[in-house]
C-alpha positions as CSV (number, residue, x, y, z in Angstrom):
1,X,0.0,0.0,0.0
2,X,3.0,2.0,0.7
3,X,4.7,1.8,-2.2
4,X,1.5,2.1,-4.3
5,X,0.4,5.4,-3.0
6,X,3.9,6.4,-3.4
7,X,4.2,5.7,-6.9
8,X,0.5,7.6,-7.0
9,X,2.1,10.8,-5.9
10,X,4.9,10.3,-8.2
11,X,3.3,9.8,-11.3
12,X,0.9,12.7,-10.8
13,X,3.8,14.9,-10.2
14,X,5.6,13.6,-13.0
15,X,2.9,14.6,-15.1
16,X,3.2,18.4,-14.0
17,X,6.3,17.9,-16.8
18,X,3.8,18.2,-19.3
19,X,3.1,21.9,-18.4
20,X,6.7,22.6,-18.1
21,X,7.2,21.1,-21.4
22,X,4.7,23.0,-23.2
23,X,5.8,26.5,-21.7
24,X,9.3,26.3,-22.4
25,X,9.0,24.8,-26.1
26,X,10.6,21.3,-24.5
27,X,8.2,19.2,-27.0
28,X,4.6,19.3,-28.6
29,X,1.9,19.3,-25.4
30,X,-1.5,18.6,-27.8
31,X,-3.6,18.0,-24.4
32,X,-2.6,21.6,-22.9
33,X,-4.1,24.1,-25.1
34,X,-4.0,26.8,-22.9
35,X,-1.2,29.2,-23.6
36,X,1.5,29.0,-20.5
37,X,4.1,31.6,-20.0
38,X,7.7,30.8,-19.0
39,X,6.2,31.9,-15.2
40,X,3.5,29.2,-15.0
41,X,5.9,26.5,-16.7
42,X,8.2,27.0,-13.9
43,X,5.0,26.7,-11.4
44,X,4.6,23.5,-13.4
45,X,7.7,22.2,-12.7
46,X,7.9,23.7,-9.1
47,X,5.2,21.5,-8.6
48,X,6.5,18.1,-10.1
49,X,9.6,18.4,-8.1
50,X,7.7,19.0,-5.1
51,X,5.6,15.6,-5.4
52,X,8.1,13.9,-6.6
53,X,9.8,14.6,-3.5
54,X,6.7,13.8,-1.7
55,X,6.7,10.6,-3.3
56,X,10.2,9.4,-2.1
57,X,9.8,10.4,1.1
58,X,6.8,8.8,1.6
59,X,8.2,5.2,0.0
60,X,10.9,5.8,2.5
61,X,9.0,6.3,5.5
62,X,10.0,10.3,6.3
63,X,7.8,12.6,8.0
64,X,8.9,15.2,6.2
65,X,7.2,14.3,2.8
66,X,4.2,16.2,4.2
67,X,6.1,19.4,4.1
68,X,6.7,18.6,0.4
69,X,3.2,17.2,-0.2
70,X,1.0,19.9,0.9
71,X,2.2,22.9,-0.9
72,X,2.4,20.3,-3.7
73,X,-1.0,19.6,-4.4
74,X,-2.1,23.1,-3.3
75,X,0.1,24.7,-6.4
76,X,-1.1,21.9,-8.5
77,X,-4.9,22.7,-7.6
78,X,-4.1,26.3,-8.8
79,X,-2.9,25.3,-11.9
80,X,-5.3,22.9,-12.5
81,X,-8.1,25.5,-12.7
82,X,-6.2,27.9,-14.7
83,X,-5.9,24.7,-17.4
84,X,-9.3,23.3,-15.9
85,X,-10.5,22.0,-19.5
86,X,-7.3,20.3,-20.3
87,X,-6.5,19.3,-16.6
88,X,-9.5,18.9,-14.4
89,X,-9.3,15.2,-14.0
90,X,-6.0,16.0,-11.9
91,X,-8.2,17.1,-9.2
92,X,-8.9,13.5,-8.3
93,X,-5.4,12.5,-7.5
94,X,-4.8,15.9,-5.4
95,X,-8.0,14.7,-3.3
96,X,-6.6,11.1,-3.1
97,X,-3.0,12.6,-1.4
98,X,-4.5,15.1,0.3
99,X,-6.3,12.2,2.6
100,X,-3.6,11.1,4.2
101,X,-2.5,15.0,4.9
102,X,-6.1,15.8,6.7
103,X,-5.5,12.4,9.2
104,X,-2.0,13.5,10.2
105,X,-3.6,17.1,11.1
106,X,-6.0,15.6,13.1
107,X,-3.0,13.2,14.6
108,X,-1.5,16.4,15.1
109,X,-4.7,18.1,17.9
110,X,-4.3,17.7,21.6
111,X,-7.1,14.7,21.8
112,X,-5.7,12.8,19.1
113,X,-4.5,9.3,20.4
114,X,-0.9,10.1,19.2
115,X,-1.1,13.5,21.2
116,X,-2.3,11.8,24.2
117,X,0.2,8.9,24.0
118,X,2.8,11.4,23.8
119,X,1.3,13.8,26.4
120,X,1.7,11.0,28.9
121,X,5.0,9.5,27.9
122,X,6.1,12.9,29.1
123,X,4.9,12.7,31.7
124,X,5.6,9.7,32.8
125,X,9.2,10.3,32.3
126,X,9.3,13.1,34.0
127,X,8.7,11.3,36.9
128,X,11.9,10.8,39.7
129,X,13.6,7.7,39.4
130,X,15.4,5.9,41.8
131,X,19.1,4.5,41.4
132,X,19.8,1.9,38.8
133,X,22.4,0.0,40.7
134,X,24.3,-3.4,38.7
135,X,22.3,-6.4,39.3
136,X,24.6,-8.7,40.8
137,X,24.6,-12.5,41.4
138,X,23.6,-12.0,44.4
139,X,20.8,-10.5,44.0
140,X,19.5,-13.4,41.6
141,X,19.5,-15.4,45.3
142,X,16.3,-15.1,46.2
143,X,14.6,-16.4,42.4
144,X,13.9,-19.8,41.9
145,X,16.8,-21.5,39.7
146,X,14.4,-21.2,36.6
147,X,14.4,-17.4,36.8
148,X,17.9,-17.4,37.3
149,X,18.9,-19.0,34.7
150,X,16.7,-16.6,32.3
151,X,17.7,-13.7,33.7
152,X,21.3,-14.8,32.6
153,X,20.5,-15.7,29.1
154,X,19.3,-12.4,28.7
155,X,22.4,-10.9,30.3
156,X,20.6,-9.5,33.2
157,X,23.5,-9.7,35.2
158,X,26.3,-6.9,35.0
159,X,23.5,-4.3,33.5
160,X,21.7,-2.0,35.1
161,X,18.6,-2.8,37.1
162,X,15.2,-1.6,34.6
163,X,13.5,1.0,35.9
164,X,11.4,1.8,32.0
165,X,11.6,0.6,28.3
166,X,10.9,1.7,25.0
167,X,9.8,-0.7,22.5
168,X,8.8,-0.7,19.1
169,X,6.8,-3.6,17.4
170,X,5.8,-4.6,13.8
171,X,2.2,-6.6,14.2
172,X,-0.6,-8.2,12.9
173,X,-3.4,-8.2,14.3
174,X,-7.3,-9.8,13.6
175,X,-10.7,-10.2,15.7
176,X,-11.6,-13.5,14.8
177,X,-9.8,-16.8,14.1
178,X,-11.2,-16.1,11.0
179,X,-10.4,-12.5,10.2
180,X,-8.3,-11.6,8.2
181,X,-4.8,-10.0,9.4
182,X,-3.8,-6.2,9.9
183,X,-0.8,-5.0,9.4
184,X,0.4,-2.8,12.0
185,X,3.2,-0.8,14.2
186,X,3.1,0.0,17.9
187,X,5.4,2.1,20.4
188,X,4.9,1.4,24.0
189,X,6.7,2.8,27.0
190,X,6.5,0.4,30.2
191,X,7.8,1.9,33.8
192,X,8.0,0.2,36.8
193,X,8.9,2.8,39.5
194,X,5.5,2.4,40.2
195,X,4.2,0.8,37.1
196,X,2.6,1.8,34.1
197,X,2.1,1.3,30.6
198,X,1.1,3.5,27.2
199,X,1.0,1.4,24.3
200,X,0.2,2.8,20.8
201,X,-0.8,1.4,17.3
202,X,-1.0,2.5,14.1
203,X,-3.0,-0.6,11.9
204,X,-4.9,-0.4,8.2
205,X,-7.6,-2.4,7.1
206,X,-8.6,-2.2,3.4
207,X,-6.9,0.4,3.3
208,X,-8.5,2.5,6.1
209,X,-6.3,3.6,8.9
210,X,-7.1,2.2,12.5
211,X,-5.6,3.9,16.0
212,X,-4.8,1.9,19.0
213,X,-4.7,3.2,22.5
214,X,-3.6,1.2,25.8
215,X,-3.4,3.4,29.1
216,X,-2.5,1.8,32.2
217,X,-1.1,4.6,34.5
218,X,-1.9,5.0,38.6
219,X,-3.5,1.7,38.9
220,X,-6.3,2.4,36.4
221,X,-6.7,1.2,32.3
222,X,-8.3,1.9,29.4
223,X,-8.5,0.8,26.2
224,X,-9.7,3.0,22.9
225,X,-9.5,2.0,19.3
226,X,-11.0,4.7,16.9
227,X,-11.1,4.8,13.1
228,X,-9.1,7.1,10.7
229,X,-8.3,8.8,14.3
230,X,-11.8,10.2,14.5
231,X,-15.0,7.5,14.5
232,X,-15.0,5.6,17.8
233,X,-14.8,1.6,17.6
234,X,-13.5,0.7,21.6
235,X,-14.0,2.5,24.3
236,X,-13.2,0.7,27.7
237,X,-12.3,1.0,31.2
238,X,-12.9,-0.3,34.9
239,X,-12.2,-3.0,37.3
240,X,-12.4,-5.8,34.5
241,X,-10.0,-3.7,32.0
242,X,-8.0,-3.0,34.4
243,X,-7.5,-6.6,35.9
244,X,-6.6,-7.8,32.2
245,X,-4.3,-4.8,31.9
246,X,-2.4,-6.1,35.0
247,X,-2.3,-9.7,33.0
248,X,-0.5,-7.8,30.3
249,X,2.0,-5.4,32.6
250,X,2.9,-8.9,33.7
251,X,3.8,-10.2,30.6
252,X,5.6,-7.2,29.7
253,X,8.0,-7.5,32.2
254,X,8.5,-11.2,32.1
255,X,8.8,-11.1,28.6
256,X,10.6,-8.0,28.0
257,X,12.2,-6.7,31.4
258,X,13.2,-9.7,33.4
259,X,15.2,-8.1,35.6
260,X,12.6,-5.7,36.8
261,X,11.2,-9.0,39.0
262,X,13.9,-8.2,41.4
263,X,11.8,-4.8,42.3
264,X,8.6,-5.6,42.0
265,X,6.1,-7.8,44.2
266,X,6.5,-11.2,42.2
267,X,5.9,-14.4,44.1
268,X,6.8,-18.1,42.5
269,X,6.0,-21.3,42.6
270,X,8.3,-24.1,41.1
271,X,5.7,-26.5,38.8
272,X,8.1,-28.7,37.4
273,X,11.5,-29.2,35.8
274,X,10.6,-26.3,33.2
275,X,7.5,-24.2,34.7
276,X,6.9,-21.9,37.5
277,X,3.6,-19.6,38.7
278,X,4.7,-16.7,38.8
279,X,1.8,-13.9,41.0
280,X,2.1,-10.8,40.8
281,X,0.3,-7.8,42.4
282,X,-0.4,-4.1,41.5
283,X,-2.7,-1.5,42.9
284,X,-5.1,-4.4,44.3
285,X,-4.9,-6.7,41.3
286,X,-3.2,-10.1,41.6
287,X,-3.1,-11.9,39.0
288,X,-1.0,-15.6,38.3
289,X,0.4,-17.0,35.1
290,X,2.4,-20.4,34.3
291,X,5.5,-20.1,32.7
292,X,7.5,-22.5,30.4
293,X,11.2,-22.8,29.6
294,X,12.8,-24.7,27.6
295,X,15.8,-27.2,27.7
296,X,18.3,-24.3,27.6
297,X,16.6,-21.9,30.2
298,X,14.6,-19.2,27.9
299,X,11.0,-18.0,28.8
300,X,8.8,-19.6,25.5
301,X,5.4,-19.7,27.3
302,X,2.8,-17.8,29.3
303,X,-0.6,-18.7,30.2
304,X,-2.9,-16.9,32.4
305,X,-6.6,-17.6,33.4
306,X,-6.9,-14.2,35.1
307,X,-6.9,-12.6,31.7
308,X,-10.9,-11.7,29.8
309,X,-11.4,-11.7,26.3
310,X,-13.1,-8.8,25.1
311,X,-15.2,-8.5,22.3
312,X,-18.9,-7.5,20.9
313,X,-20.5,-9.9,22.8
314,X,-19.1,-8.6,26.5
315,X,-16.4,-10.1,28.6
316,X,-15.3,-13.7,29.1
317,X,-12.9,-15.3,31.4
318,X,-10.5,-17.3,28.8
319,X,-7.1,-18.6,29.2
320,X,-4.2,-16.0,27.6
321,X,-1.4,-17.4,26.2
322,X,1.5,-16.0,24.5
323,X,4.5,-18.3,22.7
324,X,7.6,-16.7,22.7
325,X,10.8,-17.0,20.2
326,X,13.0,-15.8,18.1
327,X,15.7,-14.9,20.9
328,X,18.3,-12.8,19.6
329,X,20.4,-9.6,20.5
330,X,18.8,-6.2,19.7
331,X,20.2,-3.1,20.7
332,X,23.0,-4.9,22.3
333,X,20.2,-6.7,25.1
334,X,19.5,-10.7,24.2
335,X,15.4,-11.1,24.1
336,X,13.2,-13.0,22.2
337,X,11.8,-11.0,19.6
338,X,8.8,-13.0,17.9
339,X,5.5,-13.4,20.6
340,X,1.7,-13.7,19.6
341,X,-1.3,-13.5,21.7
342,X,-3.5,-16.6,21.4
343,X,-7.3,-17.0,23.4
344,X,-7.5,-20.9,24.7
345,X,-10.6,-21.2,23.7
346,X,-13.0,-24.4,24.0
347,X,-12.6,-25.1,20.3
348,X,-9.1,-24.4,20.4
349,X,-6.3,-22.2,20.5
350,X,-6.1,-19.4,18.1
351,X,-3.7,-15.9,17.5
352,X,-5.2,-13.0,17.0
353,X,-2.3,-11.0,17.6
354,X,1.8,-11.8,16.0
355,X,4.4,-9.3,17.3
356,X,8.1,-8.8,16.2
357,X,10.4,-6.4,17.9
358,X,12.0,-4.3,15.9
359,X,14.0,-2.1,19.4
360,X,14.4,-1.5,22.5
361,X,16.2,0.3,25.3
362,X,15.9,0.3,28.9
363,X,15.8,3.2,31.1
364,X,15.1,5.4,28.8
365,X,15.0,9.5,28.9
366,X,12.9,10.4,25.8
């Protein structure tokens, strides 16, 4: 989709040559018959460089091909009507790039999700932050040998004790075992000093954007989804959310931050050779999940029955699980990097969400 629109903008700009070519004598122009003057052949080119512009740095992912793209299409409209009989139909393609430029102006206003997300990442950072001494062997004493041994795959020891993250996430995401998938990308910032978590998506189906918002700061969640930033889809929040939310934290940590168990109010029970309980407890939520390691001590399961599944038809109590794999060192830190989110349902086990980690950094400032 990327690419396409891309090659959308560039084409239309590269038509803007046409002008150019007909006001500086370049070639024969039979489908412009209005006269141009030199002046409004270099508007015409003005214009194609813009969007061409606009179109690479849209291919490539830059913010900045907004600042190309919207004085792009405004110039073009201009000309368009001074040449409306020979290029009216150019209107359409303006109106077609211009749709992406209204949604990030309304990504851009105070009660957009992305404003929001952003509004309490700040502040969230902004709060003090005890010491980050060295986690030590020593202070791996009081885990049970299963969580020792993870937290030195992950090369817990000798780094600083985690206090926040930053991670970034490619995903796919669907509301049925028989949806199909969205593609999508999520930031989320996790603290633990006390805990909280922002988590923030960006998915498209069929072509029309969908915004994601998790809030779980001060003991209290919620969960939005809208569409194209504007028309509400989810709205949630309370005691039930906020439980589930508390599932999730958990996984985060044990998933993600290991080493933040050492701080936090984590209890364990050995199961077997390769699984513990794990219970952990925030702002009067305690919630329990199994986890499974395997032969060479990484975390490759969780399963939770304290976890609901929410959907159109209300809440149900349904075991969580999420596989894990795919370990492998990103930004210098040894994690696994590949999760999903399955519901263990009666008729089976399905994903509704894949996630790959694309970074991360701990203790982070911005």
């Amino acid at each position: 989709m990327r690419i396409a629109f891309a090659i959308l903008i560039g084409i239309h700009g590269l038509i803007h040559m046409l002008g150019s070519a007909k006001a500086f004598g370049w070639a024969e122009v039979p489908q412009l018959r209005t006269p141009m003057s030199p002046l409004v052949g270099a508007l015409w080119l003005g214009t194609a460089i813009l969007l061409v512009g606009a179109a690479i740095g849209f291919a490539l992912g830059a913010h900045w091909w907004s600042w190309l793209a919207l004085p792009g299409i405004a110039l073009s409209q201009v000309l368009i009507t001074h040449s409306w009989n020979d290029a009216k139909f150019g209107t359409i393609a303006n109106v077609v790039i211009a749709i992406p430029l209204v949604l990030l102006a309304l990504d851009a206003r105070p009660s957009s999700f992305r404003s929001r997300f952003a509004h309490d990442r700040d502040a969230l950072l902004a709060r003090p932050v005890r010491p980050t001494p060295v986690v030590t062997e020593a202070d791996l004493a009081s885990l049970p040998p299963l969580m020792q041994t993870y937290l030195r795959r992950v090369s817990a020891v000798g780094r600083p004790r985690v206090r926040s993250l930053r991670v970034q996430f490619n995903a796919q995401m669907r509301s049925s075992a028989t949806s199909s998938w969205m593609q999508s990308t999520a930031t989320q910032y996790e603290f633990f000093d006390p805990p909280a978590r922002l988590f923030y998506m960006n998915a498209t189906r069929s072509g029309i954007p969908i915004d994601v918002f998790h809030r779980y700061v001060d003991g209290a969640a919620t969960f939005q989804v809208r569409i194209a930033g504007l028309l509400p889809l989810v709205d949630k929040s309370g005691p039930v959310l906020t439980r589930a939310e508390t599932v999730t934290l958990m996984n985060d940590i044990v998933v993600m931050a290991p080493a933040a168990v050492l701080d936090l109010p984590f209890t364990w029970k050995t199961l077997g050779d390769r699984s513990l309980q794990a219970t952990f407890t925030n702002a009067g939520n305690t919630v329990a999940a199994t986890l499974k390691f395997d032969a060479g001590g990484d975390l490759v399961g969780f399963l939770s029955n304290d976890r609901t599944q929410e959907d159109a038809k209300g809440s149900r109590n349904v075991p969580w699980s999420t596989p894990i794999s795919g370990y492998r060192e990103v930004d210098g830190i040894r994690i696994g990097t590949l999760g999903e989110a399955n519901w263990v349902e009666t008729s089976g086990e399905w994903t509704y969400g894949k996630f790959q980690i694309r970074s991360i950094a701990y203790n982070v400032y911005k």
